[in-house]
N, C-alpha and C positions, 0 to 999 in steps of 0.2 A: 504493500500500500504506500509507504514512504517512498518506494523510488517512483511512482506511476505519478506523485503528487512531485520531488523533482521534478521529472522528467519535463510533466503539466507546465512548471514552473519555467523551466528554459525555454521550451516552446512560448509560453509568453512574454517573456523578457525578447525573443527573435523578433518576433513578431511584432512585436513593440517596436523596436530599434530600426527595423526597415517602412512600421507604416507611420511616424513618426520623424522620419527623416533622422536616425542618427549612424546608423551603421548599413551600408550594402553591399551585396556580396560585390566582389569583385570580380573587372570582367562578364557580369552578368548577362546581358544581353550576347556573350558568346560560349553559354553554358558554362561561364566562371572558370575558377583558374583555384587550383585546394589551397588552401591556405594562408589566401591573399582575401585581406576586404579592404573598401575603401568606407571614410568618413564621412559621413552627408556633415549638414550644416548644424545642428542640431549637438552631436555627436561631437564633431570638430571642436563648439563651445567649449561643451561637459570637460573635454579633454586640454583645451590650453586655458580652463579656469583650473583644472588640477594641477596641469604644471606649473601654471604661476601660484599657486598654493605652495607648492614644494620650495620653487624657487625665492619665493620669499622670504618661508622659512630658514632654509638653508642655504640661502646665499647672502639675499640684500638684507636680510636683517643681524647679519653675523662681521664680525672683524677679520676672521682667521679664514674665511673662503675666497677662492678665484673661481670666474667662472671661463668656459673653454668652448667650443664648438667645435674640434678637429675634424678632418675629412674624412669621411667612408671611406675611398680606395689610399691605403697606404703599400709603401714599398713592400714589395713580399719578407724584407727580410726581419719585418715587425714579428711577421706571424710567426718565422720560425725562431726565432729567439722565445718569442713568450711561449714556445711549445705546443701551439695549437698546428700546424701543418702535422706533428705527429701523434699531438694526445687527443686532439678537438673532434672526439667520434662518439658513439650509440651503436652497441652491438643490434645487429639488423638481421631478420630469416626471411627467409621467402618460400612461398607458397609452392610446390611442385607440380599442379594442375593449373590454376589459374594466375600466376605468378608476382601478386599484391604481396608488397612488401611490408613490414611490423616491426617494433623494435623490440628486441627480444625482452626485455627487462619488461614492459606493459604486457607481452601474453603470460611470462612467469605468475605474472600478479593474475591476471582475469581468466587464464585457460587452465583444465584440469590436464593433468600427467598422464599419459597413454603408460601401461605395463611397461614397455621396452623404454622409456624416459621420454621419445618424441611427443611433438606435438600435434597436433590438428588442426590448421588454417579455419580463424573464428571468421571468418567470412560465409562459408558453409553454401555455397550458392550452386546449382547445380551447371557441372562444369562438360565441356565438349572435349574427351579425352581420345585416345585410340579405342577404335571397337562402337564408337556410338556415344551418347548420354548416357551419362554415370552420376547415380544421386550423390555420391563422395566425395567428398575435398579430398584436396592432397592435402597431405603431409608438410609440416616447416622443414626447410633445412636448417643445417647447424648454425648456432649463429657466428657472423664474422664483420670485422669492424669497419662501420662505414662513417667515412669522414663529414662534417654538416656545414663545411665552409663551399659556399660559393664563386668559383675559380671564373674568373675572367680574363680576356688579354690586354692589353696596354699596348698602343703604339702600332706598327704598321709589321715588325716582324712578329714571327710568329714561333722562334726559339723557347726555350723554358724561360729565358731571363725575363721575358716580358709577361709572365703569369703572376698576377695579383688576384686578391680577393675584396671580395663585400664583407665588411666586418664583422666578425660574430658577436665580438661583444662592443661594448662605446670605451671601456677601460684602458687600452692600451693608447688608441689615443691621449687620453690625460696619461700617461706614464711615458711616453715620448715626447714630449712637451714639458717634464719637468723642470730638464735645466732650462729652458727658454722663462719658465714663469718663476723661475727663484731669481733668474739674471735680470729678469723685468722689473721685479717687485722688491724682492730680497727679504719674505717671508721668515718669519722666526719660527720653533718647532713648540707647538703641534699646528700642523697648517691642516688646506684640503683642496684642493679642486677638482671641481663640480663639472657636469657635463648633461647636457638630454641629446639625446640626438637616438637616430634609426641601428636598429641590427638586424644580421639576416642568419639564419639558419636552414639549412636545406632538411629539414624535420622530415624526419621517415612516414610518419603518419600524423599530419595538421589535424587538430580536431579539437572542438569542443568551445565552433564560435571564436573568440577571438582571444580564447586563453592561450591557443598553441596556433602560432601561425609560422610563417617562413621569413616575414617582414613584421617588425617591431619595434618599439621604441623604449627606451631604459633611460630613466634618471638616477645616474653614479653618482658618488663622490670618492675619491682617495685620499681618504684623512693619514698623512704622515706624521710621524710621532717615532719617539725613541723606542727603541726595541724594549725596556725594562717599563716600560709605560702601555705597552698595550693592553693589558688589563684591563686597566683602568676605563682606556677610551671606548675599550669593545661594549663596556658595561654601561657606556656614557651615549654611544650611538642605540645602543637597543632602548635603552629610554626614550631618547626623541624617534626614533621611531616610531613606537608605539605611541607616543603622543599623539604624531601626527595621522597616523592612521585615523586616531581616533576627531581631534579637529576634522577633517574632511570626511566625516560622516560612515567612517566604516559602522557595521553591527560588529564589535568587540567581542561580542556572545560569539560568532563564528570565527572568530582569530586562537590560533596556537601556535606555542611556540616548540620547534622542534630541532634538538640536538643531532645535526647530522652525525653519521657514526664515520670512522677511517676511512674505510674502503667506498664511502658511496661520496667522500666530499672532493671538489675541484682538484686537480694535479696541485693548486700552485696554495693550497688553504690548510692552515695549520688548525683552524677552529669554524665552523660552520654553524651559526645559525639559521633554516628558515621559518620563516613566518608564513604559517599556511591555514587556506581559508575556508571554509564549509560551503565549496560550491554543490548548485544540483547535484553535478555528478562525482560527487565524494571531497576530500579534501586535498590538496592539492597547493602546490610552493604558491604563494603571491610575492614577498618579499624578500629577499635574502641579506644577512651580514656575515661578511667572511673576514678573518685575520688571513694577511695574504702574504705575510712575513717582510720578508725582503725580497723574494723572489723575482719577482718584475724589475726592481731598479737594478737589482746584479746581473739577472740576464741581458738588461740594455746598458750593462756595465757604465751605472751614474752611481753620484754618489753629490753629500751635502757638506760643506764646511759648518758648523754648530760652532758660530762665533761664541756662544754661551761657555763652552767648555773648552777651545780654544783646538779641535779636533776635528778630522775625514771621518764621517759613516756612512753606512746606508739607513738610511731609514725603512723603521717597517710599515706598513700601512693596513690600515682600517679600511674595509670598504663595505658600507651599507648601498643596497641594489638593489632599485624597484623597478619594477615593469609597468610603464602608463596604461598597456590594456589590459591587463589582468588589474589594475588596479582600479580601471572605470568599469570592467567588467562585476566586480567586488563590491563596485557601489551603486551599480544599479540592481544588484540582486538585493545586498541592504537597505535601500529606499525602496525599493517596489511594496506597494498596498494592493488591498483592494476592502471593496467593502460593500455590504449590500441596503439598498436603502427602497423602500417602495418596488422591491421586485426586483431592482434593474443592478447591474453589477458597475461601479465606478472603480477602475483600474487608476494609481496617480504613484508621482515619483516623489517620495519625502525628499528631496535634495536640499542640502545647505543653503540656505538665498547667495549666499557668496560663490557655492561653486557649479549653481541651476544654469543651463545654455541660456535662460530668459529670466530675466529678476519679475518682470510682470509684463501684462497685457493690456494692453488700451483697445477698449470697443466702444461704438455709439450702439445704443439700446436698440437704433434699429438707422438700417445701411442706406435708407429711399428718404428719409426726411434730410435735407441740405442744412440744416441749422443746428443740426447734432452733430453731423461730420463733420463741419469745419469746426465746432468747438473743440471736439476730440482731438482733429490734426491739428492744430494751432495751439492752442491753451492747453492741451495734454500732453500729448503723444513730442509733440519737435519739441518741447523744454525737456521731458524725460528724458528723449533718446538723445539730446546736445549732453545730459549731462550722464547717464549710466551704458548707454550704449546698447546693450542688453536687452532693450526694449521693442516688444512685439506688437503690432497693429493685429487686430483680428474681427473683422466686421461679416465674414460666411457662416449663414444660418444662424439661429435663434440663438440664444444666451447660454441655453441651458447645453446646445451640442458646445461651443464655445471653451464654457466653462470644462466642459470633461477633456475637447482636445488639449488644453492648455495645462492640466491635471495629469495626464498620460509624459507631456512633456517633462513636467515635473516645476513649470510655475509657481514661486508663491503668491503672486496676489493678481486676480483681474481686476482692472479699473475701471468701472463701466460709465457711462458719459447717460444721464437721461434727461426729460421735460426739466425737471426739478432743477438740474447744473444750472440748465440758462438765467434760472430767477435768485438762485441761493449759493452758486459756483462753491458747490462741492460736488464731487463724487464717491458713486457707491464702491468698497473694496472690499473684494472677496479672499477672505483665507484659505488658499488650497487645503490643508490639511485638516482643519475643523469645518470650511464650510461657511462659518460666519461674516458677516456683513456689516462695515461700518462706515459711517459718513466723514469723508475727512473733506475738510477745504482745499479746493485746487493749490490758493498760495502755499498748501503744510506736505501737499505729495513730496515733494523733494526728502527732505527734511525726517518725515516718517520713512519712506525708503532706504534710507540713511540710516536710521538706526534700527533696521531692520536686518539690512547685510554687515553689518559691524561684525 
């Protein structure tokens, strides 16, 4: 019963997200592409008011951050020094009938052990073998290591030297760029810099919406600190963390935190926390903080003067790592309602007013009288949207369909414009998540808005 009410549950969050305008598959109109979506408008808000949530916190509002943008395609010989041309892989099986590939560690977990150890291809679909149709799957093969970095070429020849990649992680960018931003700045220890930008993985099997895809985006930072001081910071970063999770609106109730064990954490991480999150379909990394030792700066063999002790080190580094769509993924599973009221089912997004794609909605009571629409555009709508931006016009059918589109989006307040404005210039304001209605003065919108998203 719990997984069919999941299940229930992602299907309406999809559903949502494409009729809604915040997420489309990708490619769509050419039967889409696995693992790729693209952002409607909607979506795109939700997602650069989270980053500037992040970056706020952790960049503009701090002393001891730099912030970075390096480029996607870097020299190949970034990758093989930080050890991903040889470690950066997912043991992979493949089907022996219909030949759909799986990463072996997700069938360990979800597929039962055949007698003889193999497995059984969970695809199960009837396949066109020798001899005719055969209701059987094949069998997995053994598994063997497949690389998830995306190889590209550079330049006009076509030898090994000009083979580059799409980055898998944003990290090594900030860690190639160290000495440039200590020689810029001339940071004292414990520093950090920050970074958002896209990665890519050539994921054996994308799935599960926009938790696992091949194209992504990650907000790093590499906090540098003395190697006898990481303790401290690793204890210092899981705090704000969790902080912030919880400021942008996660459900807490669904956050844990999990001790990775040796063998399953990064080549280059001496301690592994993640933070994972009680999606539909089970629970599953959202956030990670890793102790990453020295490893990065001695493979790109830098190193710091610590004017403080008057000495050459390496520093080790702290790196807390989150994922932008698993993390608006997270919070729209946390805001999502519903509720029933008179029979009818009202679906709405509780979202922060700070990090909602629409702070609110301005409609006139009705779209054919001329004397309510210009009130609305004039005296509502162009003062609100000069000063929050954020703000939606909504004048298509009656109030009431209105009010639920703008609920769905995750709105907090409609403004609605009626007879009453022209004589008494206020308007009525609806609270999405209770529903209630109050009359503020046009002059006080600002102002109440205002202390509303604070």
């Amino acid at each position: 019963m719990k997984k069919e009410k999941d299940n229930e549950l992602m299907e309406k969050i999809v559903s949502l997200c494409k009729r809604r305008g915040f997420v489309f598959q990708g490619s769509e109109i050419y039967g889409g592409l696995a693992g790729t979506f693209d952002w409607a408008h909607h979506g795109l808000a939700l997602k650069n008011n989270l980053k500037n949530s992040w970056w706020k916190k952790f960049v503009d509002s701090r002393r001891d951050m730099y912030g970075i943008d390096a480029a996607i395609i870097m020299n190949g010989k970034v990758w093989e020094a930080s050890g991903h041309v040889t470690g950066f892989a997912d043991p992979m099986v493949e089907c022996s009938v219909c030949k759909s590939r799986f990463r072996y560690d997700h069938i360990v977990q979800s597929q039962r052990q055949n007698e003889d150890g193999t497995y059984d291809c969970p695809i199960g679909e009837t396949s066109k073998i020798k001899g005719g149709e055969n209701n059987q799957h094949g069998l997995l093969t053994e598994p063997k290591q497949f690389n998830m970095m995306f190889a590209t070429k550079i330049g006009a020849s076509e030898d090994t030297t000009s083979t580059v990649y799409l980055r898998p992680e944003t990290a090594q960018g900030i860690f190639v760029n160290f000495k440039n931003t200590v020689d810029a700045f001339h940071p004292k220890l414990p520093f950090g810099i920050a970074q958002i930008g896209k990665a890519f993985r050539n994921e054996i099997t994308p799935r599960d919406f926009i938790f696992r895809q091949r194209e992504f985006e990650q907000m790093e930072i590499e906090y540098f600190v003395r190697e006898e001081d990481w303790g401290k910071y690793f204890e210092y970063w899981r705090g704000e963390m969790m902080s912030w999770m919880e400021e942008f609106g996660l459900d807490m109730s669904k956050v844990h935190e999990v001790e990775v064990d040796d063998a399953d954490r990064a080549h280059y991480s001496k301690r592994t926390i993640d933070f994972e999150f009680d999606y539909p379909f089970g629970q599953k990394e959202l956030f990670g903080l890793a102790y990453r030792t020295d490893f990065d700066l001695t493979n790109h063999k830098l190193d710091y003067i610590d004017e403080e002790r008057a000495t050459k080190i390496v520093p080790h580094v702290i790196e807390p790592s989150m994922g932008v769509d698993r993390a608006v993924l997270a919070l729209l599973i946390s805001s999502y309602a519903e509720e029933t009221k008179d029979g009818e089912v009202r679906e709405y997004l509780k979202l922060n007013p700070n990090i909602a794609p629409v702070i609110c909605a301005v409609s006139p009571l009705l779209k054919n009288k001329p004397e309510l629409v210009e009130y609305a555009e004039m005296k509502v709508f162009a003062p609100l949207k000069a000063e929050f931006g954020r703000v939606a016009w909504d004048d298509n059918g009656n109030i009431g369909k209105r009010y639920r589109r703008q609920d769905e989006i995750g709105t907090p307040f409609c403004i609605v414009v009626d007879f009453e404005t022209l004589t008494d210039n206020a308007v009525t304001v609806r609270d999405r998540n209770t529903g209630e209605q109050e009359r503020i003065p046009v002059a006080d919108l600002k102002e109440y808005i205002k202390d509303k998203i604070q």
